[in-house]
N, C-alpha and C positions, 0 to 999 in steps of 0.2 A: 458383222456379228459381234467383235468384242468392242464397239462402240455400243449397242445396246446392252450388251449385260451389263459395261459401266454403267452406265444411265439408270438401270435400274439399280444397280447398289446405291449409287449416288440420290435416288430416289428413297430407299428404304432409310439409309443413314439420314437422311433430313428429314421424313418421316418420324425416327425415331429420337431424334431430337427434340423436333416437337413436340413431340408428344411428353417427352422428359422434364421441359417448360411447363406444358400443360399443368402437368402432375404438380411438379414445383409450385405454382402459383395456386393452386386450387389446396396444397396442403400450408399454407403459410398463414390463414388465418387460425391453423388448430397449434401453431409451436409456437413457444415461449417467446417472447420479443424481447427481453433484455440480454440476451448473452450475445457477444461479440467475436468476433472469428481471429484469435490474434494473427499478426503479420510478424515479417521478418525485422523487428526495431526492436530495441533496446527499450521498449514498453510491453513486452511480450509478458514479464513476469507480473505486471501488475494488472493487465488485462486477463491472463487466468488467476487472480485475486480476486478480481471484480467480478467477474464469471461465476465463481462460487459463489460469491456474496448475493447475488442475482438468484441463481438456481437453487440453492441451500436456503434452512429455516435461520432467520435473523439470531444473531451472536448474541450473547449480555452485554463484550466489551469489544470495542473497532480501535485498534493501534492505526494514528496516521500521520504524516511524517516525510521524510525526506529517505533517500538510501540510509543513512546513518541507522534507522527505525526497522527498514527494507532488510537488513542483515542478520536479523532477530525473526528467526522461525517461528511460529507457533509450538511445533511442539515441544520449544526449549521451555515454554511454560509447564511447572507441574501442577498445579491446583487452581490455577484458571484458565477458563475455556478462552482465548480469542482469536478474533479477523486480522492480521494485519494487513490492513490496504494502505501502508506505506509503499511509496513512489518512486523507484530509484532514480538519480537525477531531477524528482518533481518538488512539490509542495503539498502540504497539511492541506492547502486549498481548495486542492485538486480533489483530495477524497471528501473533503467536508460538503463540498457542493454536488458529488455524486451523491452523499447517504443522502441529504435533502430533496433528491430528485422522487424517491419514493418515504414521507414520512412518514406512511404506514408500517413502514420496517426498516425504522430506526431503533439501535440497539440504546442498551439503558445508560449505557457507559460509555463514553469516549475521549480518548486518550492521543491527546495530541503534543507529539515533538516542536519544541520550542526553538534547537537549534538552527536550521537553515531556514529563513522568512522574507530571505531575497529576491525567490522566484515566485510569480504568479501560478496562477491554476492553469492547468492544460486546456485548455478552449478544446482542441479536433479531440480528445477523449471522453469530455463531459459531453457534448455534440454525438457522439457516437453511440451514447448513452441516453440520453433525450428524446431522441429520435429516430427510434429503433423502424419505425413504420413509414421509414418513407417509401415512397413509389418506385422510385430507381431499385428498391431491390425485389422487387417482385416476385422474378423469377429466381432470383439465385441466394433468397435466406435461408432456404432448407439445406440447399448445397452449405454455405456459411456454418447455420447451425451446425449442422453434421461434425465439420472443422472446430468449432468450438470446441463441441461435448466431446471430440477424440481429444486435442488438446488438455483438456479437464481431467480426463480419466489417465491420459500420459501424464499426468503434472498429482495426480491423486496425494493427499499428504499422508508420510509412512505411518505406521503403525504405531499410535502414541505409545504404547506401554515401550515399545521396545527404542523407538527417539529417546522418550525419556530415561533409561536405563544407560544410551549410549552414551547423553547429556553429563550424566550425574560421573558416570567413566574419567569421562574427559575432564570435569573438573576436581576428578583426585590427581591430574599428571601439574606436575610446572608450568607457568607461564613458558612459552615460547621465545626466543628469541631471535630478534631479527635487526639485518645489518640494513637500518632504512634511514639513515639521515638526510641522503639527499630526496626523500621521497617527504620529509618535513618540512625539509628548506622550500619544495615547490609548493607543496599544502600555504607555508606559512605568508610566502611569496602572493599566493591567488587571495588567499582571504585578507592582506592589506592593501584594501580597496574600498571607497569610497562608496555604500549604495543605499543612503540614508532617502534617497527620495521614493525607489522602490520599497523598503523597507514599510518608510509609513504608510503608504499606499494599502503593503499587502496586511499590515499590521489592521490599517481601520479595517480591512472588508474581512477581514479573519473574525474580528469584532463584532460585523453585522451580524456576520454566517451565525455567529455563536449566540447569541444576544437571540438568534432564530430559533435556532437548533435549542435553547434554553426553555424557548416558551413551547415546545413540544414535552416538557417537561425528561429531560436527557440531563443526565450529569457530564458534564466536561471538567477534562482535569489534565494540565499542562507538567509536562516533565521536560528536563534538560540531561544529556547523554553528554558526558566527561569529554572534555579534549583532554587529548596530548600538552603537557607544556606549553612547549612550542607554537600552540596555536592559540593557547589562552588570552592572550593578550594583543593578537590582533585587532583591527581597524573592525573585521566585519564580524567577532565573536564580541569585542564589548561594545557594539549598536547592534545587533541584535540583541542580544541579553537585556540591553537598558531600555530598546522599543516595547520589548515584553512584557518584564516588570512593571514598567510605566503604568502599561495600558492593563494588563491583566494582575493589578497589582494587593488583591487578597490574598492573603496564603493559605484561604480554604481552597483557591484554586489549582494546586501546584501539589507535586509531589514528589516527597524529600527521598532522593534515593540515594542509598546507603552501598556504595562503592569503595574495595578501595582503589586507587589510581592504580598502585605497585604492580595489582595485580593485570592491569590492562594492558591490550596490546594493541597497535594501530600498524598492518603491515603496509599501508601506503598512504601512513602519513593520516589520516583521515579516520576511516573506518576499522571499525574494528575485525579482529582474527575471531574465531568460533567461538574458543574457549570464552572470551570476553563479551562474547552477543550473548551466550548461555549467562555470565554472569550478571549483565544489563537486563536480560528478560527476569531473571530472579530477580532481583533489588524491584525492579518493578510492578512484579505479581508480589512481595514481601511488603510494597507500599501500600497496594490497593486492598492487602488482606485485612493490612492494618488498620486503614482508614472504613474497610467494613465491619472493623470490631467495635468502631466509634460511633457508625452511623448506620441509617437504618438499611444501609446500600447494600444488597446481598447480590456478591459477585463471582465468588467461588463456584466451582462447576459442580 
């Protein structure tokens, strides 16, 4: 006797699995195909970046970039609206070849960090992107989606008025200070490194992408993010800098932003503390305001 009433639980539960497949697959061609289910890696924050970007009405301006970029909120911007799908640990690559993947909703402006140009673009996250409709996931994209949009709605950006009020707070207190010399010494250590053949590598296809992305008629416009001293003068801060220039070497392209050093702070050598990301998004939004008082570029929100 209690061999059959297993049997038939065991029946109903597979039953009702099936049937949850069924459903699954039969509702997949009515939900969105580009949003992604982030996973447990150190790409979680740029995949609910890209996630927005996907679901949400296209931006005026896309910030893209390496972590350096990634540190810099949105809503430390006040008077312009933007994406940033900066990359922590990635490249400008990585997001310039995702916005291309749809040029129908490409935004007017884009704003690409100059500083890190040694790593190529993510291959398995543009692919994940591309290719949203493959077969292998039949059954379980709604399961996914589902994971997405709760990830999306946990990750919601706060409430601009009140970001920005917190923002403007923070920058009436003092710089910060911090006991981080040996956390320069290893910064300065990693970046006196030879990687000029990467560099031009990613330097030409950064070239193509743009040279692309130009003839959809998009303004791009290249900014560089202050080091620390210490790192000024590295092996892989002056070839990059000089790959750049080189190659992207109008100064209609570029944009002058107005820092001062004294005031930055770099708690691990590298990236900047809050205070300092809020003062990099300003000088930044203060470039593009500028440059749209000269030209016919309207980018203010």
């Amino acid at each position: 006797m209690r061999d059959r009433f297993g049997l038939k639980w065991l029946i109903k539960c597979a039953a009702a699995a099936a049937l949850a497949l069924v459903i699954c697959a039969a509702a997949k061609p009515f939900l969105p195909s580009g949003m992604q289910a982030p996973a447990t890696t150190a790409r979680d924050g740029a995949l609910i970046a890209l996630n927005r970007y996907v679901s949400e009405p296209a931006p005026k301006v896309v910030l893209l970039g390496s972590s350096l970029t990634a540190r810099m909120r949105e809503d430390y911007f006040d008077h312009l609206n933007v994406r940033n799908l900066a990359i922590g640990g990635g490249s400008p690559l990585t997001g310039l070849r995702f916005l291309l993947l749809d040029r129908q909703k490409l935004p007017k402006t884009i704003l690409i960090e100059s500083n890190l140009l040694s790593k190529g673009a993510d291959e398995k996250l543009i692919e994940s992107y591309s290719s949203p409709k493959n077969k292998k996931d039949l059954f379980f994209r709604p399961v996914r989606m589902g994971v997405a949009a709760y990830e999306n709605w946990q990750h919601a950006p706060r409430n601009r008025e009140e970001s920005v009020t917190a923002a403007n707070r923070l920058l009436t207190e003092a710089a910060q200070q911090y006991n981080n010399q040996l956390y320069f010494d290893r910064a300065a250590e990693g970046f006196d490194q030879d990687l000029t053949a990467a560099l031009r590598n990613n330097v030409d296809e950064l070239a193509r992408l743009i040279s692309t992305t130009q003839s959809e008629g998009i303004l791009v416009l290249f900014f560089e993010l202050p080091y620390a001293d210490q790192l000024e003068h590295t092996r892989l801060v002056r070839d990059t800098r000089r790959f750049a220039l080189d190659r992207f070497d109008n100064s209609k392209n570029w944009l002058n932003l107005t820092l001062a050093k004294h005031d930055l702070r770099w708690p691990d050598g590298m990236h900047m503390d809050e205070r300092s990301a809020i003062l990099a998004a300003r000088a930044i939004e203060q470039a593009v305001i500028d440059l749209s008082k000269t030209s016919a570029v309207g980018l203010s929100k």
